[in-house]
Each structure stands twice: as C-alpha cells, then as structure tokens.
N, C-alpha and C positions, 0 to 999 in steps of 0.2 A: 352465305354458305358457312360460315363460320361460327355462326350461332346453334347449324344444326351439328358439326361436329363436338362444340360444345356439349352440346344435349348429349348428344352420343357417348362422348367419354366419360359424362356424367350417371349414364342411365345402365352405360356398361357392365358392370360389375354386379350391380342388380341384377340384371336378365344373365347373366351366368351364375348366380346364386339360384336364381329358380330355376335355371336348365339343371344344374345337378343336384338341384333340391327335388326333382321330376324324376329325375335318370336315378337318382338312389331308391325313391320308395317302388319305382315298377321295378329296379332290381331287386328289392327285398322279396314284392310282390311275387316276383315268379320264382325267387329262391322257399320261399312258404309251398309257392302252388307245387313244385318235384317235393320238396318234404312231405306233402299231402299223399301228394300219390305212393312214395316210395310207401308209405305209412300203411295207408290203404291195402298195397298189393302184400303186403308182410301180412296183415290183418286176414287176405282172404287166402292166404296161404297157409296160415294157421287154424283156421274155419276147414279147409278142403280138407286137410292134416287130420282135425280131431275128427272130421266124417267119415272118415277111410278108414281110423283106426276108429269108430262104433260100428261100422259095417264089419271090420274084420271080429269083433267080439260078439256079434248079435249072430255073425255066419258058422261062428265057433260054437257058441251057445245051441244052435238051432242043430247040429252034427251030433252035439249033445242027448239032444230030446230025442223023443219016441215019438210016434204019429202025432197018438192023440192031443199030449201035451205040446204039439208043434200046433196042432188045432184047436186047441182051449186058448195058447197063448194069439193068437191071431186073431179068433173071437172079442178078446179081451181087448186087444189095439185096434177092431172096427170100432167095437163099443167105445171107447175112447176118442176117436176123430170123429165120431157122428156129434157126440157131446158137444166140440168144441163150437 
C-alpha cells in the first residue's frame, strides 16, 4: 500500500498540471467562442443598418422619379439579375 501512495504523491502534481492545463485552454476556447458571436452579431447588425438605410435612399430616390423613369429604372434591374 505504500508503494502505491508513493506513486500517487509522485504522479500528483502531474495530473494537476494537465487538469489545469485542460481547464485553461476550454476556458480560452469558450472565451473565443462569445468573442465570435459577439463579433458576428455587431457584423449583422451593421449589414441590417446599411440595408435600411439603401432601402430608405432607393424609396427617396423612386418619390423622386416620374412613372416612366421608375419603369426604365426596373427594366434596367431585371436586366441586370437575369444577367447574373
């Protein structure tokens, strides 16, 4: 019994070296993974931002135009997604 406490007090300080050598990089790992998303969600909220404000200048623009040139200009943007 004696030989395996030996072992033990030997081998101890090792296996607490790799438990918090384990325990730091899953904590780094999930401090990355909220950085990512925090990142993410800032990114699609700057995306939805610059959408809203070409929606509000295209709905400005178009209050602007006359029929025809609201129908020339639409013309022009089928012809354009069909291309693509």
């Amino acid at each position: 019994m004696s030989w395996l406490q030996t072992l033990i007090s030997r081998v101890w300080p090792y296996l607490a070296a790799i438990g918090a050598a384990f325990a730091a990089a899953l904590a780094i790992r999930q401090s990355g993974k909220a950085a990512g998303k925090q990142e993410a969600r800032i990114d699609q909220m700057e995306a939805d931002s610059s959408a809203r404000e070409e929606a509000r200048e295209a709905a400005a623009e178009i209050e602007r135009l006359d029929d025809v040139a609201v129908r020339d200009r639409a013309r022009e943007r089928m012809r354009r997604d069909q291309a693509r």
